[in-house]
N, C-alpha and C positions, 0 to 999 in steps of 0.2 A: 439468594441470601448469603450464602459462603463464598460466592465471587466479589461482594461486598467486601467483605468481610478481612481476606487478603491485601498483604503488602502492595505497594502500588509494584514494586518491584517483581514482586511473584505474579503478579498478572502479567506485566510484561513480558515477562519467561514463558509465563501459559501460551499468550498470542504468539509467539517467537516460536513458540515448540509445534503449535498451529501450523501456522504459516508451513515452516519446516515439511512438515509431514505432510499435506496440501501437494505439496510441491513432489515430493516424491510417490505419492499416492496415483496421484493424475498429471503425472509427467508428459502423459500421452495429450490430455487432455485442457491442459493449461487455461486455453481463452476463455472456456468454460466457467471460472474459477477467481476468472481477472481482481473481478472488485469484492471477494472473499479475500482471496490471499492480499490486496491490499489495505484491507480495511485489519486485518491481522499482525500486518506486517507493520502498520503505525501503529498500533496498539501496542506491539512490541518494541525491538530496537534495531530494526536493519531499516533504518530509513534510507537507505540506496532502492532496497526494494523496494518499499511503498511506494515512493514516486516512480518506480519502475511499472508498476502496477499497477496506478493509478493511471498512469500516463497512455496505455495498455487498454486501460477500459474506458478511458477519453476516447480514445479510434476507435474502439468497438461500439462505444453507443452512439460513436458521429456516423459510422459506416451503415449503421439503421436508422440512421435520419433520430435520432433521441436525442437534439440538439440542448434542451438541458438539461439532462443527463449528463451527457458531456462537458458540456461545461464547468459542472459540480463537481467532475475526476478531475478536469483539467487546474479547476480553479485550487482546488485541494491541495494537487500537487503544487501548483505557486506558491500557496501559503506556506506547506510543507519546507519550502526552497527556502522563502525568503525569512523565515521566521529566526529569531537569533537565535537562539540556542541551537539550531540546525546548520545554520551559517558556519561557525565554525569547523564541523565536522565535515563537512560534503567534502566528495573530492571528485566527484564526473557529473560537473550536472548539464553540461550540454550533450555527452555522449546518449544520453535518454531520450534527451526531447528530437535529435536531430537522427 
């Protein structure tokens, strides 16, 4: 009800400050955490990350045969890429995938 209830803007901040801490929490631990930290990471604003992450937990759920699973990280991250408002800002988006 009070995540409702919040700025789109401050939620964004929320997932950003997520993700963040994620990351340094379980530094060790990272693959664990793939499609948390990107499902945080779009919710927020580093969308380098999230497609980073997403792209992340695409491998890990094809490397256990979770062929659509994977797909749904992979396809995400497409959308993620191609969507306009995203368009403008990217600035590595082959260094991810390749």
């Amino acid at each position: 009800m009070v995540y409702n209830g919040l700025l789109k803007k401050e939620r964004q901040n929320i997932h950003e400050k997520i993700g963040q801490v994620m990351e340094e929490l379980f530094q060790d631990r990272l693959p664990e955490f793939y499609e948390a930290l990107a499902y945080h990471f779009k919710q927020g604003q580093s969308v380098t990350k999230a497609v980073e992450y997403l792209m992340k937990a695409g491998r890990k759920s094809f490397s256990r045969c979770s062929l659509d699973e994977s797909y749904q990280f992979y396809k995400e991250a497409f959308d993620l890429l191609h969507s306009e408002k995203i368009r403008t800002r990217w600035k590595r988006p082959c260094s991810l995938i390749f």
